[in-house]
N, C-alpha and C positions, 0 to 999 in steps of 0.2 A: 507666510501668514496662516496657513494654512494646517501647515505641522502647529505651529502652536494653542490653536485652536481642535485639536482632535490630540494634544497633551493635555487641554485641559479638561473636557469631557471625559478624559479616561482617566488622569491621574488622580483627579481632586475626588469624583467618586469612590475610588478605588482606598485613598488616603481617609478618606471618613468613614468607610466600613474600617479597615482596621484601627481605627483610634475607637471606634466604639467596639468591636470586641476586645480590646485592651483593658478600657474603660470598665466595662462589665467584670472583669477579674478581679476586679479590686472592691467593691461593692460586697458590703456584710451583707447577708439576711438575717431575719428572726425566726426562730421553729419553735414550734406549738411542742413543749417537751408532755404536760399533765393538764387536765381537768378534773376538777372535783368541787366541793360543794360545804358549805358548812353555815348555821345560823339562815341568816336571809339572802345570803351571798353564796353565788356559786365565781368560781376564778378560772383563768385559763394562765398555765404558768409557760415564760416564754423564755426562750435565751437567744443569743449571738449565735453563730455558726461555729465560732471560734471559744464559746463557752466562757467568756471572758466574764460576762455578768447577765443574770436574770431578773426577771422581773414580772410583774402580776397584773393582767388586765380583772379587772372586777365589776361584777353587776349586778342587781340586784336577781334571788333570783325566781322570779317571775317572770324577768324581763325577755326579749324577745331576742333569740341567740344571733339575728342579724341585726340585734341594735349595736349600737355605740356602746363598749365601754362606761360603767356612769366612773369609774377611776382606773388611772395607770399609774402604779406605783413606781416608785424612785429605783433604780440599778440596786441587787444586792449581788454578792459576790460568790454566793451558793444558793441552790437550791433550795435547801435547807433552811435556811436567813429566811426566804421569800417566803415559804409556808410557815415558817414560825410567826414570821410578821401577819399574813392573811387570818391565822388559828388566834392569835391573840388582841388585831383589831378588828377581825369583823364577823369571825363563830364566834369571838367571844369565850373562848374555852380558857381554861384556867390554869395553866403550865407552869411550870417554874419559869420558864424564858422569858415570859409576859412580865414579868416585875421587875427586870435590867431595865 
């Protein structure tokens, strides 16, 4: 009774740390790649870890850098996509891109 009882204080602690470092391996992050600024919006531009797709949190810019996002934009598939989209809906600048 005894043994099964000091198997299980040690196994079952022992079996949940390593399912949660397992666990953690598998888990994307997001990294802060640019910031910059344009019109009344300044942006922070972010990707996957794995570079798979970025995308644009936006605020107004006044607002206060540990507010809330006032928008997160949709996944694009380059970097490039993202700041064309932020240049042509929210600086406002007049690109050839902006009229696709």
């Amino acid at each position: 009774m005894k043994l099964i009882q000091i198997l299980k204080v040690a196994v079952i602690p022992v079996l949940t740390v390593l399912s949660l470092l397992s666990a953690s391996n598998k888990v994307l992050a997001d990294y802060l790649n640019s910031q910059g600024s344009g019109g009344d919006y300044r942006y922070e531009l972010w990707s996957t870890d794995d570079n798979n797709y970025y995308y644009l949190k936006v605020w107004l810019y006044e607002a206060s850098r540990e507010s809330d996002p006032d928008s997160t934009t949709r996944a694009f598939p380059s970097s490039r996509e993202a700041l064309i989209y932020f240049d042509c809906n929210y600086a406002k600048k007049n690109l050839p891109e902006c009229s696709q």
